[in-house]
C-alpha positions as CSV (number, residue, x, y, z in Angstrom):
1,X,-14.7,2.2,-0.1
2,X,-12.7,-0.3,1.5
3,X,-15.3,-2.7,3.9
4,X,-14.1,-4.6,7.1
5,X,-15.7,-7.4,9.2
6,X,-14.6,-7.2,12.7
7,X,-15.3,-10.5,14.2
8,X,-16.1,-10.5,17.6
9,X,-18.0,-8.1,20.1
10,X,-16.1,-8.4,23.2
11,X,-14.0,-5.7,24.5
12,X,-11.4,-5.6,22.2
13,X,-13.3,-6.1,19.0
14,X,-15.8,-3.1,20.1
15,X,-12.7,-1.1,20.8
16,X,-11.0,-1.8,17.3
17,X,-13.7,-1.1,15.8
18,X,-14.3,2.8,17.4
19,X,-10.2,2.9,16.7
20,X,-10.4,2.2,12.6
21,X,-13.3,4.4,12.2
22,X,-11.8,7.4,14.0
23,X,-8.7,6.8,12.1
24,X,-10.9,6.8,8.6
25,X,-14.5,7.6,9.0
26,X,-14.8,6.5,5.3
27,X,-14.1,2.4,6.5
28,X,-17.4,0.7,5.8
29,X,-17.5,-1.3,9.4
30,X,-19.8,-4.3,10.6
31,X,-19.1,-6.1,13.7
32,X,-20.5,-9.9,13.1
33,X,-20.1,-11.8,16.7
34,X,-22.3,-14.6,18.1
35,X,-23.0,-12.8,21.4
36,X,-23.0,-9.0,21.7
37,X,-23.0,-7.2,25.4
38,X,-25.8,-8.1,27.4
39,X,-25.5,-11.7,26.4
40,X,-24.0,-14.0,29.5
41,X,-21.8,-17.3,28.4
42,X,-18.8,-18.5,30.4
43,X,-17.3,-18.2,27.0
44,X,-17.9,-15.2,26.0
45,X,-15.0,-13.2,28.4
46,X,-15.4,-9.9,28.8
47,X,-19.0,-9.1,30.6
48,X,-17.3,-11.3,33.3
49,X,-14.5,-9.3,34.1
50,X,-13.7,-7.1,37.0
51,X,-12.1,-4.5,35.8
52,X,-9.5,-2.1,36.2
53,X,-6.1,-1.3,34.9
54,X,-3.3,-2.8,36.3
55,X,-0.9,-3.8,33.7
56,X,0.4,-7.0,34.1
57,X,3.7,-6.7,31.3
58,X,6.8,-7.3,33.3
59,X,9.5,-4.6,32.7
60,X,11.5,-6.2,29.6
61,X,8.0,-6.7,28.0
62,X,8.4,-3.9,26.0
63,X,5.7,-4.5,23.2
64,X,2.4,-5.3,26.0
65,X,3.9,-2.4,27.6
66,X,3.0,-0.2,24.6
67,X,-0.3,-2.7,24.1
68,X,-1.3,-1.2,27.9
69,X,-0.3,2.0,28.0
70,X,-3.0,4.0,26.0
71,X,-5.8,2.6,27.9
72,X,-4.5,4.0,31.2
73,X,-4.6,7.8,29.7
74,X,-8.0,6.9,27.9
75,X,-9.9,5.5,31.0
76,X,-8.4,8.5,33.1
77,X,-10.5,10.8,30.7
78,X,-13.3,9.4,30.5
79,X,-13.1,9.4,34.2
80,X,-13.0,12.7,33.9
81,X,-14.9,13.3,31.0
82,X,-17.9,11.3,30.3
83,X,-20.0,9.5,32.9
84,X,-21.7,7.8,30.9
85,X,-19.0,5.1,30.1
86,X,-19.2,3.8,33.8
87,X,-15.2,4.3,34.8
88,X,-14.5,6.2,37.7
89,X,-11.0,6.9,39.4
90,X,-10.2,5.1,42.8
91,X,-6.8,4.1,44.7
92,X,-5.6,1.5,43.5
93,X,-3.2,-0.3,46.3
94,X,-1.5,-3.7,45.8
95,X,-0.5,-5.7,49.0
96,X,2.4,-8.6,49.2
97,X,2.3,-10.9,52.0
98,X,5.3,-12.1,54.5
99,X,5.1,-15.2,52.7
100,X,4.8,-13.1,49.5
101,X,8.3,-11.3,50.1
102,X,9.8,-14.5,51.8
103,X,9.3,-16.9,48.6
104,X,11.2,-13.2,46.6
105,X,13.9,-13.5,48.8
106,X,13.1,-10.0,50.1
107,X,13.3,-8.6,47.0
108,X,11.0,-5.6,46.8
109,X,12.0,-4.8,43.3
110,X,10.4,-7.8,41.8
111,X,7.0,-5.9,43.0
112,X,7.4,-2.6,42.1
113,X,5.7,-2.3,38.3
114,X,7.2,-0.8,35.2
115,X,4.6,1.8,35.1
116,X,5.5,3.6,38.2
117,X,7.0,6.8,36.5
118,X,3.7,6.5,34.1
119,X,0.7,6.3,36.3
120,X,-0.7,9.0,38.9
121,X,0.8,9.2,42.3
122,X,2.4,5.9,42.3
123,X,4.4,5.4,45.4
124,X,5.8,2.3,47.9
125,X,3.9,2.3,51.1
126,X,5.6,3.4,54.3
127,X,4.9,0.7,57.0
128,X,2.9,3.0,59.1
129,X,0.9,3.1,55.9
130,X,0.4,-1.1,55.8
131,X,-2.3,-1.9,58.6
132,X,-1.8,-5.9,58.4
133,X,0.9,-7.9,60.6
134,X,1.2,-10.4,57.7
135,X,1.9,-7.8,55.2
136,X,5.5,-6.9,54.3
137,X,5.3,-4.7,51.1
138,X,3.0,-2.7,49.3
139,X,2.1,-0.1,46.6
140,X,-1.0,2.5,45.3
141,X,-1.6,4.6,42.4
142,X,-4.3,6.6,41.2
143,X,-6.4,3.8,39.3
144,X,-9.1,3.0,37.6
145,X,-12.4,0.7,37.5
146,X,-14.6,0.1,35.0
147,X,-18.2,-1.3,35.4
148,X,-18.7,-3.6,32.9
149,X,-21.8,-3.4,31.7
150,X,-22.1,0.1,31.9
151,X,-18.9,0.3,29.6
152,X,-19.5,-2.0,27.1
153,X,-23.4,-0.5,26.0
154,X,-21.1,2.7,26.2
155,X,-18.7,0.6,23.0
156,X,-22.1,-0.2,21.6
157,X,-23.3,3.1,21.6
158,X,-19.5,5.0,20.2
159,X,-19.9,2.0,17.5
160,X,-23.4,3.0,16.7
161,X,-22.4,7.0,16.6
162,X,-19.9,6.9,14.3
163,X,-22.0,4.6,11.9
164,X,-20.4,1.2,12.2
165,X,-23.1,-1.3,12.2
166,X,-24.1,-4.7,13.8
167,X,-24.8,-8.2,12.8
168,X,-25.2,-11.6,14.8
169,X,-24.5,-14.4,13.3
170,X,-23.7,-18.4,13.7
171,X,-20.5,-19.3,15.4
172,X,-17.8,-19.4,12.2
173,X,-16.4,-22.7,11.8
174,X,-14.0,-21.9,8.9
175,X,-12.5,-18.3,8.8
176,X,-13.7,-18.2,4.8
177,X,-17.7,-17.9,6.7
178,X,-16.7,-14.3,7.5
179,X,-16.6,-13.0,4.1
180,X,-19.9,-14.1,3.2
181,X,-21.2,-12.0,6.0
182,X,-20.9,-9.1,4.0
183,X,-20.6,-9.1,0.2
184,X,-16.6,-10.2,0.2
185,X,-15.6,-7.7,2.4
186,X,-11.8,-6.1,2.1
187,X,-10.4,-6.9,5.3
188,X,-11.4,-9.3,8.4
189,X,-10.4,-8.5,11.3
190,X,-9.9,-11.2,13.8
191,X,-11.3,-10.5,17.4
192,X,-13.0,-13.3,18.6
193,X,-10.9,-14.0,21.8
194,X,-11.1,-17.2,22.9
195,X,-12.7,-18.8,19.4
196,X,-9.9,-17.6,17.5
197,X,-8.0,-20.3,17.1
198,X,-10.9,-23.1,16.8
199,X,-12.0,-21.8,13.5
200,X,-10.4,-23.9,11.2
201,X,-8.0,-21.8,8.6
202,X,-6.4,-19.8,11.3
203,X,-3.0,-21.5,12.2
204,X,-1.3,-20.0,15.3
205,X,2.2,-21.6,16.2
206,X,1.5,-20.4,19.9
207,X,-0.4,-22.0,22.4
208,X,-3.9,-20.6,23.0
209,X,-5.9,-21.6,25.9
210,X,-8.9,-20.7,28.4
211,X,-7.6,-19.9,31.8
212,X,-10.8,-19.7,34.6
213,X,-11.7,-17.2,37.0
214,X,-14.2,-17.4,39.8
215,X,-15.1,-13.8,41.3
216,X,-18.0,-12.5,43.2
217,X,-20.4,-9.3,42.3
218,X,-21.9,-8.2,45.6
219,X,-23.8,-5.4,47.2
220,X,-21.3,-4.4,49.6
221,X,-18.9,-1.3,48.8
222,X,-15.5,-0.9,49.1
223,X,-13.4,2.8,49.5
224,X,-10.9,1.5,46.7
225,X,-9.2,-1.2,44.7
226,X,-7.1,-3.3,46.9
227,X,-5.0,-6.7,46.4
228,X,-3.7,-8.9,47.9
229,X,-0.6,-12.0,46.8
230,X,0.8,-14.1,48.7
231,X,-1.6,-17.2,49.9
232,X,0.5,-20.1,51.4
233,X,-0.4,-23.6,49.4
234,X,-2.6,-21.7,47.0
235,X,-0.1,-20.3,44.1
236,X,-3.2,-19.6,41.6
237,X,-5.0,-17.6,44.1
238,X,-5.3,-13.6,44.8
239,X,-7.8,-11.4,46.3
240,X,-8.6,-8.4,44.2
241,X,-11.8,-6.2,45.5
242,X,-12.7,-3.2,43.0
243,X,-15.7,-0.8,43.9
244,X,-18.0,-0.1,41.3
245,X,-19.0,3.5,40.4
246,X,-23.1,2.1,39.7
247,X,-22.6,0.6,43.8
248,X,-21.8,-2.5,44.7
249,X,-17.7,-4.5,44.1
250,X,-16.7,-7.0,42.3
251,X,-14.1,-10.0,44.4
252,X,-11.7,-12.1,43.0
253,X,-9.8,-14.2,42.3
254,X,-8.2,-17.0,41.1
255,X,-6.5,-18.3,37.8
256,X,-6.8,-21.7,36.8
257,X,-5.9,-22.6,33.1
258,X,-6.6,-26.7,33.7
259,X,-10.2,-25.8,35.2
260,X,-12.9,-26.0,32.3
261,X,-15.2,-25.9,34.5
262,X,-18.2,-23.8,34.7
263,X,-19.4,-24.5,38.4
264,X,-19.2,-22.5,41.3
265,X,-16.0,-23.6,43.9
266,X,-17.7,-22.9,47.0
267,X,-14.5,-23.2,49.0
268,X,-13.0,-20.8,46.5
269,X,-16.3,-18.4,47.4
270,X,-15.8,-18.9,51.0
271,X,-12.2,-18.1,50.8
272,X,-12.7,-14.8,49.3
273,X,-15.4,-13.6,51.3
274,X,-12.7,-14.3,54.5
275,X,-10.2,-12.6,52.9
276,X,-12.1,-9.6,51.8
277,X,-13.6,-9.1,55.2
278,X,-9.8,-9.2,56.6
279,X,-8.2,-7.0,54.2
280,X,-11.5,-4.7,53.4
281,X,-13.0,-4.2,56.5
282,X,-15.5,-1.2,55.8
283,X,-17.1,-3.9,52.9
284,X,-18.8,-5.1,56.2
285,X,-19.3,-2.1,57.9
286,X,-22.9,-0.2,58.6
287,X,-21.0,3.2,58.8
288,X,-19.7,3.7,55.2
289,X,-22.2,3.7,52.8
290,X,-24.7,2.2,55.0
291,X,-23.3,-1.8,53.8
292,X,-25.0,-4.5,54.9
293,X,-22.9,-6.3,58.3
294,X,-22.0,-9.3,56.4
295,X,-21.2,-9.9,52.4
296,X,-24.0,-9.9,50.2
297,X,-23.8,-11.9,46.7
298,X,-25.5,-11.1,43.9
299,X,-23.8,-13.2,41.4
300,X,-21.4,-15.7,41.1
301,X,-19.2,-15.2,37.9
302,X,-17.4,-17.8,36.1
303,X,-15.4,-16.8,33.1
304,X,-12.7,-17.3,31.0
305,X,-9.8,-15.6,29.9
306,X,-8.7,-15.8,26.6
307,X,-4.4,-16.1,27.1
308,X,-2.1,-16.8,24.4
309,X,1.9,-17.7,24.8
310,X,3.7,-15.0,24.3
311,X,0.7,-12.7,24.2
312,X,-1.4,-10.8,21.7
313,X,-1.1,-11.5,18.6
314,X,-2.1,-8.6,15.8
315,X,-0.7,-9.4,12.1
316,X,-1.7,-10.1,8.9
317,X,-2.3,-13.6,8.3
318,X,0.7,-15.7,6.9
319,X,-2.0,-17.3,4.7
320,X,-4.7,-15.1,4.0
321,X,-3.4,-11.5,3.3
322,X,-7.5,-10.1,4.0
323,X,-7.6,-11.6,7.4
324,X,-5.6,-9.2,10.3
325,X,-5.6,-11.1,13.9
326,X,-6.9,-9.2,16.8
327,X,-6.9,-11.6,19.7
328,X,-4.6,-13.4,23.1
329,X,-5.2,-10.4,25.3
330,X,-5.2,-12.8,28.5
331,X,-6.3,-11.0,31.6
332,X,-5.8,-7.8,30.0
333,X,-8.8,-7.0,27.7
334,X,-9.3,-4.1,29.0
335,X,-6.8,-2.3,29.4
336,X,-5.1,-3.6,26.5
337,X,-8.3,-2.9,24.4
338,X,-7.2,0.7,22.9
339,X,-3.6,-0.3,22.7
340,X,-4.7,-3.2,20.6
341,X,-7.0,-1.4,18.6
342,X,-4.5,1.2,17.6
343,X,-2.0,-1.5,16.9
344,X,-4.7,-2.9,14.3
345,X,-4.8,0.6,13.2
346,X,-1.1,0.9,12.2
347,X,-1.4,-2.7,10.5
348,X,-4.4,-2.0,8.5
349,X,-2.6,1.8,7.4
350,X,0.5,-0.5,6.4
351,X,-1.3,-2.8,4.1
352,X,-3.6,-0.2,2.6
353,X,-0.4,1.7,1.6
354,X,1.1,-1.7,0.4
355,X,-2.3,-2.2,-2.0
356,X,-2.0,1.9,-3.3
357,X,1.9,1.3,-3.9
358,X,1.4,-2.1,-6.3
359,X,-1.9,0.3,-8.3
């Protein structure tokens, strides 16, 4: 029986570990992580996130192109499929502003995504279709959003079905720790997002580093997911509002990677909330869904986001030939999370066949 540690309990570790066990039920499979979902730490990334998929490869990024594109076909089904994971299908609409298209030169095509022949019902607005004098360009597809915490007890629970098991444990300071977790397990599997690099034994030649967000969870509802580029002065700004199928939306955002922060930005906050009542009107509107006249908070949430140059990285370790890296999604945990799972899949199958070849 060959046993695995999957370190790490965020998005992308639950998901890898549901991936190897589909693709051999006979794996023995514990996931060891420091904070499991339902646990809150600015650190620990992915019960802060928004989220949707939106793929943010550009089109000659061919491999986080193949990295996003099996979690758009599996969050449609489980859209479809199984309400219990908490992912619903909305519009999903992207708007650029004058200032937007005037800094591209007018170049629309620098806006329009690589997955527009992929997705559902993409297509580029018609300007009867943009209500907003400051908007020059926009596009919508069928989309999806996934509530957080409703999805991730939904990983727990896939985990627990298929018999991989559970264990929290110290933060690792030396990437030997995880194979006294178990007895000497076979293979570790890296996950642990924005750790992975500070445990000492894992050299990375490529810059890893924390990049913040700021966004807001409140009680109003929006009809879909809607953003907005293009804020004069403000480069690391955006607005994003996604509705959330349990009630309630989730506004954003911002990307900072010099802010280590952990405090609100009330001018950030106050930004948003103008912006969302411009772009979103019905958020603040009596008439749909009975929303309260003005936006209601119910959390401030300050994550962040574990980005690596170049992107994910998912190898076998230079060094250590039992340790397989799983980690530098970015802003893209989510959606990348079954890509990058499937990818650990195909490097685990490799090496397994590499250890029956040399018997």
């Amino acid at each position: 029986m060959v046993t695995i540690i999957v370190l790490g309990a965020g998005v992308v570790g639950l998901t890898t570990a549901i991936e190897l066990k589909k693709w051999d039920p006979s794996l023995d499979i514990t996931i060891a992580a420091h904070h499991f979902p339902g646990d809150l730490d600015p650190f620990y990334t992915s019960p802060w996130a928004g989220a949707n998929w939106q793929s943010f490869a550009t089109g000659q990024d061919v491999e986080l192109q193949k990295i996003d594109k099996p979690g758009y076909d599996k969050f449609m089904r489980l859209a479809n499929n199984d309400p219990r994971a908490g992912v619903w299908i909305v519009d999903d609409t992207s708007y650029y502003t004058n200032y937007e298209v005037a800094a591209a030169k007018g170049n629309f095509s620098s806006f329009i995504p690589w997955y527009k022949n992929f997705v559902k019902g993409f297509k580029i607005l018609e300007e009867d279709d943009i209500p907003f004098d400051d908007i020059s360009f926009g596009t919508t597809f069928k989309g999806v959003v996934i509530s957080v915490p409703i999805y991730l007890s939904y990983l727990v629970q896939q985990n627990k079905e298929l018999g991989n098991k559970f264990k929290k444990v110290p933060y690792i300071k030396n990437i030997n720790e995880a194979r006294t977790v178990t007895d000497h397990p076979d293979y570790v599997i890296n996950a642990t997002g924005l750790g992975a690099t500070k445990i000492n034994g894992v050299v990375d030649k490529k810059e890893n580093f924390p990049v913040k967000g700021q966004t807001l969870l409140v009680k109003n509802n929006a009809k879909s997911t809607i953003s907005v580029q293009g804020f004069p002065g403000l480069p690391n700004e955006m607005l994003y509002v996604m509705p959330r199928r349990d009630g309630g939306s989730i506004i954003g955002g911002c990307f900072r990677p010099e802010d280590e922060s952990t405090e609100e930005d009330k001018d950030l906050t106050a930004r948003l909330i103008r912006r969302a009542t411009k772009y979103v009107p019905e958020l603040v509107d009596p008439k749909f869904k009975n929303n309260p006249a003005t936006i209601v908070i119910e959390r401030v949430n300050i994550g962040f986001r574990p980005f690596r140059e170049d992107g994910p990285r998912i190898e076998v370790d230079p060094k250590y030939k039992w340790l397989i890296h799983d980690y530098g999604a970015g802003a893209g945990g989510y959606q990348g999370s079954v890509g990058m799972g499937r990818k650990v899949v195909e490097v685990l199958k490799k090496e397994l066949g590499n250890v029956k070849s040399k018997i």
